[in-house]
N, C-alpha and C positions, 0 to 999 in steps of 0.2 A: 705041493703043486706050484708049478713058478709059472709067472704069465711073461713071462718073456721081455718086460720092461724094466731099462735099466733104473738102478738104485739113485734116489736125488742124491745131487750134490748138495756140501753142505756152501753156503755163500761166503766165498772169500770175503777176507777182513782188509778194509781198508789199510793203508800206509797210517795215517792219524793215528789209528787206532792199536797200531802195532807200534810206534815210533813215540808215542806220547806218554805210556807209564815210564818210558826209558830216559826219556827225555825229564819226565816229574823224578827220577828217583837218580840222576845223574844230579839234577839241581839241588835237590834235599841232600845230598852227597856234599856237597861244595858249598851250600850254606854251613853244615856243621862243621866243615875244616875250617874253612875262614875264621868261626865263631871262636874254635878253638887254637887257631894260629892266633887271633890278638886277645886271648882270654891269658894266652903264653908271653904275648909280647906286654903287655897292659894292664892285665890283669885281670880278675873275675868280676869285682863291682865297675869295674868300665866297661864290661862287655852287659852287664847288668842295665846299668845306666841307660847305654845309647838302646837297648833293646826297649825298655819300657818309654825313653823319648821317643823313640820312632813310634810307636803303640800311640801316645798323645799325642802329636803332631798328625797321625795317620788321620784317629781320629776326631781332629778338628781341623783337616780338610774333609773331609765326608760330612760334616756337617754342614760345611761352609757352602761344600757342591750341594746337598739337600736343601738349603735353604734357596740356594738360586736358582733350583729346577723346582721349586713347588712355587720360588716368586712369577719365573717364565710363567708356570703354569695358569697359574691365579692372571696374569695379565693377557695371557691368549681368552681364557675363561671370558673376563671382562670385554676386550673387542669382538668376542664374536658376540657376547648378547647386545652391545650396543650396537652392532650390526645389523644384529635379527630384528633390534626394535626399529633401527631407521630405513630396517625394509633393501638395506643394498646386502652386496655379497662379501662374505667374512673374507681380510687379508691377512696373508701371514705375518706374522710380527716380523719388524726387523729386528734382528737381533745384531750384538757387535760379536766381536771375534771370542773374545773370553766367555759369554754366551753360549756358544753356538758347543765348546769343549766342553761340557762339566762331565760328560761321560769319561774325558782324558784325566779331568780332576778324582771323581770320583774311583776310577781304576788309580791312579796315583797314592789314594790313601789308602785304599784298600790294600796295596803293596807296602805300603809304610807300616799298616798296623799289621802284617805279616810279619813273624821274627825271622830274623834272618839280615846278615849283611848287603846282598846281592840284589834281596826285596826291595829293602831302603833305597838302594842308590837308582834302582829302577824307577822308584815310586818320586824319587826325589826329581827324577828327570822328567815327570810328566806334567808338575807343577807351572804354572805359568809363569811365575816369578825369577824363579832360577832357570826355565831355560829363557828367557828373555835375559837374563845374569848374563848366563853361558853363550849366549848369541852375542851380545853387546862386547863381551871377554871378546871373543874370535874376531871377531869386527875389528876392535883397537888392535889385538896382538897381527894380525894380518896386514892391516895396512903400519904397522911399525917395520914391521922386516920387509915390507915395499918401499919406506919411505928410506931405509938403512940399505937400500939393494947398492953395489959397487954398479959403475956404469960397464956396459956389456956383456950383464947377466941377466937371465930371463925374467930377473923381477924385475929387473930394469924397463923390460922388452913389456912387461906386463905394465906397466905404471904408464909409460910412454901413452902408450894405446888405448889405455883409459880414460874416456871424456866423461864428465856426468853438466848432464843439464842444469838447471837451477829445478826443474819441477823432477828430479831424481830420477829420470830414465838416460840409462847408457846407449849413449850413440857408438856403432859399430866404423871403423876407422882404419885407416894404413898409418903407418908413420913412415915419411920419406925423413932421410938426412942424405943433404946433401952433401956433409964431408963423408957418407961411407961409398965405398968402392965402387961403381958400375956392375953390375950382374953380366949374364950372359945378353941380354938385351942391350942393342943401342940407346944412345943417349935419345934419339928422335926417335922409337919408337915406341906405341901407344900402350898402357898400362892394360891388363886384362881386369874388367868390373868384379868388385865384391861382390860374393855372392850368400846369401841369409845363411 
């Protein structure tokens, strides 16, 4: 006997959930070539090596983050009971910048002590250290090839334009020369204002 109502559907599956085994086994895919393209190029105890270094380094950042989120912790612990005793209201700690990541440190080693090539360089990029390296690298290689620009090239054009304060905020800017050409505007008329 049928009552006349249709059959439930079943609940579509998310994109995540469809997109993500493929996504994990395209990665596991491309960790083992790499493993194996420089176990070819270098060798087996060099691909040895860096795998059990990364494993110790992984795990002496996750220590490193363990220990300064149980310090955090024990230090919030501490002002809020001296808070409760002096009767005002509990403030959050300040914390500085390296503080505030240990979730990025701890996801960093966590990918370090993951084997695999691609883990490593991820896990290496999360580190505070090295990308403060890699920041500071970009920084000098960046202003080298400004400071090496030929005149009437857009690094040129970029460098010109560049003012920095003494307290490191850039002032936004025109640069006139007065030996380049006239535009289509008169000499006597008015500049249209910068605009944010």
């Amino acid at each position: 006997m049928t009552t006349g109502a249709p059959p439930p559907l079943a609940p579509k599956r998310s994109r995540a959930r469809t997109y993500l085994p493929l996504g994990v086994a395209a990665w596991l895919v491309l960790e083992i070539w790499l493993l194996t393209v420089v176990a070819d190029a270098a060798g087996g105890l060099t691909v040895f090596a860096l795998l059990v270094g990364g494993a110790v380094l992984g795990a002496a950042v996750v220590k490193r983050a363990g220990r300064r989120a149980f310090r955090n912790l024990t230090s919030t612990f501490q002002q809020a009971q001296a808070a409760a005793q002096s009767g005002t209201m509990p403030t959050a700690p300040e914390r500085t910048g390296a503080e505030d990541r240990n979730g990025f440190l701890m996801l960093g080693g966590l990918l370090l002590m993951i084997p695999g090539l691609v883990s490593d360089a991820a896990g290496l990029l999360l580190i505070p250290p090295v990308r403060s390296f890699l920041g500071r690298y970009a920084d000098r290689a960046a202003e080298r090839r400004i400071n090496a620009a030929p005149p009437g090239s857009l690094q040129d054009a970029f460098q010109q334009a560049r003012i920095h304060r003494p307290d490191g905020k850039v002032v936004q800017g025109e640069v006139i020369r007065e030996d380049a050409a006239r535009g289509p505007r008169g000499a006597d008329e008015g500049r249209p204002p910068l605009t944010p």
